[in-house]
C-alpha positions as CSV (number, residue, x, y, z in Angstrom):
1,X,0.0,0.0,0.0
2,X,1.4,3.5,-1.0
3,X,1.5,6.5,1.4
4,X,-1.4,8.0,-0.3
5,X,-3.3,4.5,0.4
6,X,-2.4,4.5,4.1
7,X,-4.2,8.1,4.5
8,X,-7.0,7.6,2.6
9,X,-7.7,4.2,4.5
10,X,-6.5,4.4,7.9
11,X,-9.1,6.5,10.3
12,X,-8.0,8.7,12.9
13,X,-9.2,6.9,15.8
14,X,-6.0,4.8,15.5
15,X,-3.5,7.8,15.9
16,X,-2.1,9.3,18.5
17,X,-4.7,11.7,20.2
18,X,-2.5,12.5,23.1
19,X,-0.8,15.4,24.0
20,X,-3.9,18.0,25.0
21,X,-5.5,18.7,28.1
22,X,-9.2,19.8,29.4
23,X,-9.5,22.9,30.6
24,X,-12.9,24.5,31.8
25,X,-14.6,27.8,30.6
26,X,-13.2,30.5,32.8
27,X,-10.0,29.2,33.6
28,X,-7.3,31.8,33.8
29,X,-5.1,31.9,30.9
30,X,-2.0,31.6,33.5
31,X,-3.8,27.9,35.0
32,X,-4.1,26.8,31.1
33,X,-0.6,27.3,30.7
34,X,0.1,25.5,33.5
35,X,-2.2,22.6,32.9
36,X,-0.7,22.6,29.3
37,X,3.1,22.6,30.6
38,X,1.6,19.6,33.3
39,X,0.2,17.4,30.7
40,X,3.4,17.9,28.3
41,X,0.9,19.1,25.8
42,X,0.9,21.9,23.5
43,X,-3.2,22.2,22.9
44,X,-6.1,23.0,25.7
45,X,-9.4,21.8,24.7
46,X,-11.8,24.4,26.4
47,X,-15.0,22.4,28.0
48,X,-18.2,24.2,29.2
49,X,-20.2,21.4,31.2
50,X,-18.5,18.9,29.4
51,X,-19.1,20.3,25.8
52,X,-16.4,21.1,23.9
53,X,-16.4,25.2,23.3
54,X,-12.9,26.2,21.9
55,X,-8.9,25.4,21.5
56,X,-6.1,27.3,23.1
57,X,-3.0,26.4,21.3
58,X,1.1,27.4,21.4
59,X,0.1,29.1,18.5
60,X,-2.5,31.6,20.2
61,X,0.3,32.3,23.0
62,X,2.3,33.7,20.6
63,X,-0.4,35.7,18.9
64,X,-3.1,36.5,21.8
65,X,-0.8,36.7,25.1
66,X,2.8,36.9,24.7
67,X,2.3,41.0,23.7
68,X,0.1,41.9,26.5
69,X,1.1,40.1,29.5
70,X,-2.0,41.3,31.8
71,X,-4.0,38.6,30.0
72,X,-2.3,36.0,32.0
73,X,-4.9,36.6,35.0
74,X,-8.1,36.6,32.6
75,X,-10.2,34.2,31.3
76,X,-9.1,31.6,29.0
77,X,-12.5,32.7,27.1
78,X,-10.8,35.7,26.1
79,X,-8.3,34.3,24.3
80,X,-8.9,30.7,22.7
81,X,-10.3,30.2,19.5
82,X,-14.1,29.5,19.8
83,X,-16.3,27.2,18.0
84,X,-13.4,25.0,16.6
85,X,-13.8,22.7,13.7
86,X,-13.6,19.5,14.5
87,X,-13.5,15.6,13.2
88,X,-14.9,12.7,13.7
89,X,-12.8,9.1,14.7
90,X,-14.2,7.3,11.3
91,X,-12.5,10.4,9.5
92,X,-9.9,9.3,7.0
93,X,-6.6,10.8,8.3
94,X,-6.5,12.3,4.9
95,X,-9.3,14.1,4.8
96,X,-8.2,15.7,8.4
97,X,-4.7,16.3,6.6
98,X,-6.1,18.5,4.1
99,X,-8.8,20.4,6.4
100,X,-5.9,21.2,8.7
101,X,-4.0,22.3,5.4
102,X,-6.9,24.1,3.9
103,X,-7.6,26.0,7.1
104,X,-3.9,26.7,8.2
105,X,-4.5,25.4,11.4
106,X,-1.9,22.3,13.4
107,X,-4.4,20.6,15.8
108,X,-8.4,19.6,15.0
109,X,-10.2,18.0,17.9
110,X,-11.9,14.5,17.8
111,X,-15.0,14.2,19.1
112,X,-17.7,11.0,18.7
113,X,-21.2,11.8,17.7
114,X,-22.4,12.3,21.0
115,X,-19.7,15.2,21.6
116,X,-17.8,13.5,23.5
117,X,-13.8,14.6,23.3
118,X,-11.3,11.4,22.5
119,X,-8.6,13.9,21.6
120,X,-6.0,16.2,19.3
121,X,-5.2,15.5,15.9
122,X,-2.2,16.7,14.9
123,X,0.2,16.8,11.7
124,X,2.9,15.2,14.0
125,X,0.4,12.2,14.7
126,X,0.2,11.6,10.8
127,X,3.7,11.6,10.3
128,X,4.5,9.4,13.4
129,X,2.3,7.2,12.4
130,X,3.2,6.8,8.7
131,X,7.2,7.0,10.3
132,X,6.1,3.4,12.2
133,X,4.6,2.2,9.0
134,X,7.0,3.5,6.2
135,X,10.3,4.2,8.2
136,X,12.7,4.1,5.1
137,X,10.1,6.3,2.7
138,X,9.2,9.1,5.7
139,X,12.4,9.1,7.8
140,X,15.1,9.0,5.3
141,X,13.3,11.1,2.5
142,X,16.1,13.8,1.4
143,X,14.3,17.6,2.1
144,X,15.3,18.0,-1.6
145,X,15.3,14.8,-3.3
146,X,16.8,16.1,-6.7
147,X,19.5,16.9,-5.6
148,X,22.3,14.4,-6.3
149,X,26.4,14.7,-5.4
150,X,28.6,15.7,-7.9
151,X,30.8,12.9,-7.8
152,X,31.0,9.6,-5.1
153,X,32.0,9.9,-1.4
154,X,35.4,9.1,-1.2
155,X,35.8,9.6,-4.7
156,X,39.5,11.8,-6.3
C-alpha cells in the first residue's frame, strides 16, 4: 500500500490523540498554561459542562498573550479560538490532513457523535504514524530529493 493508500484508508481513531488537556470555561489563561506545561501538551481543549467550546494552542500564545502580559490573569475565554472545527474518529486521516491544510490550522479536535472529546489531531500524529509504517520512505526522505552529489563519497 502506497502513502497515499495509508491516508485515505486508515481513520483517525488509531492515531495518537495525546498530548492536550481539558480545561474548563473561565479558567485563567496563567492555570491553562500551566495545565498545558503539566500534561506535556501543547493544545487546551476548552470544556463548558462537558461540551467542547474552543482550542487554546502554542500558536494563540504567541499571537493572543505573549504582547500583552495582563492577559495571563483573565479568562481563557478571552483568548482561545471559539467554536473549533472539529472531526470525527471514522474520519480518514486524509481528509483531516487536508482540512488542517486548507484551514492553516496544526491541531483539530476529535470528538464521537455524542460530543464527547477522545482527543487532538495533529500533523505530527500523521507523520508518526506513517514513520512506524513507512520508516525508510518518511524518515530517510532527502528535504530535496533532486539533488544528487557531484561525484561519489570518497571519490578523487
Amino acid at each position: 500500500m502506497t502513502l497515499r493508500q495509508e491516508l485515505e484508508t486508515e481513520q483517525v481513531r488509531h492515531m495518537d490523540l495525546q498530548g492536550y488537556c481539558l480545561v474548563e470555561s473561565e479558567t485563567s489563561v496563567r492555570e491553562t498554561l500551566a495545565h498545558m506545561r503539566g500534561a506535556g501538551g501543547r493544545t487546551a481543549l476548552i470544556t463548558r459542562d462537558g461540551e467542547l467550546i474552543g482550542i487554546f494552542t502554542e500558536r494563540d500564545v504567541m499571537r493572543r498573550v505573549a504582547g500583552t502580559p495582563e492577559m495571563l490573569d483573565g479568562p481563557i475565554d478571552a483568548v482561545m479560538t471559539p467554536r473549533p472545527i472539529t472531526i470525527l474518529p471514522d474520519t480518514s486521516a486524509a481528509d483531516a490532513l487536508w482540512l488542517m491544510d486548507d484551514h492553516h490550522f496544526r491541531n483539530l479536535p476529535v470528538i464521537d457523535r455524542q460530543g464527547n472529546i477522545l482527543g487532538d489531531m495533529t500533523h505530527a500524529a500523521i507523520i508518526q504514524y506513517l514513520a512506524a509504517r513507512f520508516p525508510v520512505e518518511v524518515l530517510n526522505r532527502s528535504a530535496r530529493p533532486d539533488q544528487y552529489p557531484s561525484k561519489p563519497e570518497g571519490g578523487d
